[in-house]
C-alpha positions in Angstrom: -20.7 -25.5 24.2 -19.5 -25.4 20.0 -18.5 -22.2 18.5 -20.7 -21.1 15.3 -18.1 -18.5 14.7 -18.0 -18.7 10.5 -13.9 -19.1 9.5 -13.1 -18.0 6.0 -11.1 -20.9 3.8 -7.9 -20.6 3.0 -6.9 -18.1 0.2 -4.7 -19.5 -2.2 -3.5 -17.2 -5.4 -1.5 -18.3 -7.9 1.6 -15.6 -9.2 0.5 -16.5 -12.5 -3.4 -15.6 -11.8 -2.5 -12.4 -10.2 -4.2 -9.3 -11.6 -0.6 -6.7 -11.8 -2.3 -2.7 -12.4 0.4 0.2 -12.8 -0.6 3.1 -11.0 2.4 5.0 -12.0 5.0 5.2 -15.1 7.2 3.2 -12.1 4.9 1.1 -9.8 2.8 -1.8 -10.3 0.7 -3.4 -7.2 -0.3 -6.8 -8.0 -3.7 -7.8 -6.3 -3.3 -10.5 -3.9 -6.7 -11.3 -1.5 -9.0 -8.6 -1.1 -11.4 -8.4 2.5 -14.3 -10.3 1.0 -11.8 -13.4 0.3 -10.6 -13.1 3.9 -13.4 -13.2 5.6 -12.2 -8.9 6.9 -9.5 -10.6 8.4 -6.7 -8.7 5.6 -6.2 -7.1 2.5 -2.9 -7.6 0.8 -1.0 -6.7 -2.5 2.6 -6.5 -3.9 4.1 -2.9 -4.4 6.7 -3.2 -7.0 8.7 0.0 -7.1 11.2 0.9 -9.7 13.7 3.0 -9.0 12.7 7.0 -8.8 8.9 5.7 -8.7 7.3 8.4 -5.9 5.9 5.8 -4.1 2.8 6.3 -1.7 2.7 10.1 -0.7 1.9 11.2 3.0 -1.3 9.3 4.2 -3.0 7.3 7.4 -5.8 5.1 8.0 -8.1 5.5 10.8 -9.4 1.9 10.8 -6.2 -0.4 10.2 -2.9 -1.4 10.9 -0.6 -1.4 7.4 2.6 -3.7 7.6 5.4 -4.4 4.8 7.9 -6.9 4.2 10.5 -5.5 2.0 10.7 -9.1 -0.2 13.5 -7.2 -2.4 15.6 -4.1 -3.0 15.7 -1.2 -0.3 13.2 1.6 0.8 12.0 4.7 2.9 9.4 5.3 4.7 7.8 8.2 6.5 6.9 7.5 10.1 4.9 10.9 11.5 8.5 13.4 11.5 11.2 10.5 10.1 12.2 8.9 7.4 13.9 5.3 7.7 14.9 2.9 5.3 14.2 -0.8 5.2 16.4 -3.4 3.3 15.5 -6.8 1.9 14.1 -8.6 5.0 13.0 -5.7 7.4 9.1 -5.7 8.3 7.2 -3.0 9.7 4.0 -2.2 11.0 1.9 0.9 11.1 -0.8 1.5 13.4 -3.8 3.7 12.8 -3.6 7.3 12.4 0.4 7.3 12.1 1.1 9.3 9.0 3.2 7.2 6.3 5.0 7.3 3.0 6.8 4.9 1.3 9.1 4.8 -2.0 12.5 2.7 -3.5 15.3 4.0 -1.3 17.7 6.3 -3.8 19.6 4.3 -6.8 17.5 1.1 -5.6 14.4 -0.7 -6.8 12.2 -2.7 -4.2 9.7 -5.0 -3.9 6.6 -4.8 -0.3 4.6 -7.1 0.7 1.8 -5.0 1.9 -0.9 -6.0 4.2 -3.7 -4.2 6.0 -5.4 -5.8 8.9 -8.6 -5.6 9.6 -9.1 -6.5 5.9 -11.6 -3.8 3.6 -12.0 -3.6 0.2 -9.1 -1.7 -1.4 -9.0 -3.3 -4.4 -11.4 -1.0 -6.3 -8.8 1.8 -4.5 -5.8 0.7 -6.7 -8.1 0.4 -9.6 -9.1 4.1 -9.4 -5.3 4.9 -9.1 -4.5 2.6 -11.9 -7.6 4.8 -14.0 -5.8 8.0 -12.7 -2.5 7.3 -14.2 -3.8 6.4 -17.7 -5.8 9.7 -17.6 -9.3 8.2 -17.0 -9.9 9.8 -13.5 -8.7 13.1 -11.8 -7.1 13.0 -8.7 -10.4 14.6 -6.9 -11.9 11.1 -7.6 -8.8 10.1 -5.1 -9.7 13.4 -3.0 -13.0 11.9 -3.1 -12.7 8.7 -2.4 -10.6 9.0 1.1 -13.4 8.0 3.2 -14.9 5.3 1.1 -11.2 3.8 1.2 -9.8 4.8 4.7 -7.0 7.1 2.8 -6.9 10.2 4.1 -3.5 12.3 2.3 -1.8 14.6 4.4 1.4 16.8 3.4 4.3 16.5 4.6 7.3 18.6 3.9 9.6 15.9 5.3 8.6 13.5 2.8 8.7 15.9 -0.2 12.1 17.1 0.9 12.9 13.6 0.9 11.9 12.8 -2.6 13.4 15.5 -3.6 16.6 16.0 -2.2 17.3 11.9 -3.5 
């Protein structure tokens, strides 16, 4: 008996091609392969954080795992109640519904590989945040857009006491 399942071909994307938005006066996320490339398999970008950029506040995803590779620098993340800090190297995956941050560890910049398996369109999500910082959308469109985007924002006073106290 011969499989029919459908495979997606292989995603190549040239540095040079790839489309780099700032959604903050610190942080660019350079688009990589969105779901409809993969087939759903993943969703990835580039999270380049400069040093003192906030990062990604408090969030979770019901419907996929995140993981980063730390391709440069150091930084924090949030896990549900800690905070720990990767270095050049470190990988890390988080399941869904596990609240999560992440930002440049203090006095550093870094550089995330960041994937998301299964894959869904985010890359209409980044735009919006890219819209957002140049003053073209309110952060209700964000609000808004949690379900749409599987970002649901949560507080966390552990990860503002974080930010602020380095």
């Amino acid at each position: 008996m011969t499989s029919t399942t459908q495979h997606p071909a292989p995603v190549l994307i040239r540095s040079e091609n790839a489309a780099t938005l700032q959604d903050g006066a610190l942080s660019l996320i350079t688009l990589l392969a969105d779901a409809d490339a993969t087939g759903g398999a993943l969703t990835a970008n580039k999270a380049t954080l400069t040093k003192g950029s906030p990062g990604a506040p408090a969030h979770f995803h019901t419907k996929a795992t995140e993981m980063f590779l730390v391709l440069e620098g150091s930084a924090r993340f949030l896990l549900g109640d800690r905070v720990i800090r990767l270095g050049r190297g470190d990988f890390l995956t988080v399941p869904p519904t596990v609240a999560h941050a992440f930002a440049p560890a203090p006095d550093a910049d870094a550089e995330l590989l960041v994937v998301f398996t299964p894959g869904m369109q985010r890359f209409d999500y980044y735009r919006l945040l890219e819209r957002v910082y140049r003053g073209e959308a309110t952060v209700q469109d964000i609000r808004e857009s949690s379900p749409l985007y599987d970002n649901h924002y949560v507080d966390s006073s552990l990860w503002r006491d974080e930010l602020a106290n380095n």
